[in-house]
N, C-alpha and C positions, 0 to 999 in steps of 0.2 A: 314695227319696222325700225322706228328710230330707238328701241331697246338693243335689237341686232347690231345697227351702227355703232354702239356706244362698247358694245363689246367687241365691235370688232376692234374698232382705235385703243381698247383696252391690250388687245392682243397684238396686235401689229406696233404699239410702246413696248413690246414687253420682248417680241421675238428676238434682238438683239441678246439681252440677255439672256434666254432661252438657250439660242445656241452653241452661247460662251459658257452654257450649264453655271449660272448664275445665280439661277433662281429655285426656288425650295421645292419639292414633289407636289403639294398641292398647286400650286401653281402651273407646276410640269400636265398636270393632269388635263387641269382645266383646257390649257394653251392646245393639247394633242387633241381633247375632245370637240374643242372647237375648228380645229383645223379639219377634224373628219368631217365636216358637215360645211364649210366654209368655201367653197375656192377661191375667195379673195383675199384672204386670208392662210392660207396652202401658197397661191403666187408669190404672195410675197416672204412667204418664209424662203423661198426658192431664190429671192432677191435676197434675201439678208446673206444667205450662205455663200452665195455667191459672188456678192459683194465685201464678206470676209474670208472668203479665199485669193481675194483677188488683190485686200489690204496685204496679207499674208503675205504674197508672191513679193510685193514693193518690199516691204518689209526685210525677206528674206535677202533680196537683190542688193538693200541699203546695209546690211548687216557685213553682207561679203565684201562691198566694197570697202565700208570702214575696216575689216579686217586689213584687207591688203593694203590700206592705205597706212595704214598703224605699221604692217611687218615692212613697208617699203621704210618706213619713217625707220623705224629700229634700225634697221641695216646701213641704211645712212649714217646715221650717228654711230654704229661700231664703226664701219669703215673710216670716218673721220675722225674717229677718236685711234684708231689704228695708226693714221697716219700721224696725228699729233704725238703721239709715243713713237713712234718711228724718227719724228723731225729730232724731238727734243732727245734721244739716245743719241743722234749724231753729233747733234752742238757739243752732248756733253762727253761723250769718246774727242771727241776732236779738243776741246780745250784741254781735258784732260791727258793728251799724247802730246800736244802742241805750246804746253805751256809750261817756259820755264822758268823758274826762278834763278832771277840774279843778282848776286847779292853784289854789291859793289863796295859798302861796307862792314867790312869783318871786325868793327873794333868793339863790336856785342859778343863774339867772341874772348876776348883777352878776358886771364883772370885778374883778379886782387887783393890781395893778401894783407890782414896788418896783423903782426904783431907787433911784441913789448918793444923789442929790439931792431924791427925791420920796417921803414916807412914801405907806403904801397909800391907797387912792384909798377914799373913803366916797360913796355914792352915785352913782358912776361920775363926780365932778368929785376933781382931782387936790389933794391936800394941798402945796404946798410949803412949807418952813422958811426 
């Protein structure tokens, strides 16, 4: 009797891996043979499955969520980055329509001239001596 127990605890450590197809064929063997003849062992492989179908489902449900949560996040940040391209094109259409330069002093303008015979030129009429 307590040889049977010892395999069963053997087999019911083992059925998780079993049904994640885990474990090597001789293993697979033994685990099917003893479920033929077990139903204590039969039950609870019935609990593992279905208590990895049921991880599964949260699983699947957390997976979807993260998705949507990721594609809302994306979308946000194009949108925002939309608008920041949008702001900053009009600042800079606007300064660039609106801004004028003025000069108030023109005397970077005048040239000056020296030659041998001619001091520099004051008001752009030539000096000679």
């Amino acid at each position: 009797m307590e040889q049977n127990k010892r395999k069963c605890k053997i087999v019911q450590d083992l059925l998780a891996n079993y049904v994640e197809n885990l474990t090597d064929e001789v293993t697979n063997e033994y685990i099917q043979e003893h479920i033929k003849t077990c139903d204590e062992c039969r039950k609870a492989l019935q609990n593992v499955n279905t208590e990895i179908q049921v991880e599964d489902l949260h699983q699947d449900r957390e997976i979807k969520y993260l998705k949507r949560v990721r594609k809302e996040t994306q979308r946000t940040i194009m949108i925002v980055s939309l608008v920041i391209i949008i702001i900053a094109s009009c600042i800079v259409w606007y300064v660039y329509t609106h801004a004028e330069m003025q000069v108030n002093d023109y005397r970077f303008l005048r040239a000056s001239y020296v030659s041998e015979n001619e001091e520099e030129t004051k008001d752009g009429k030539f000096m000679v001596q």
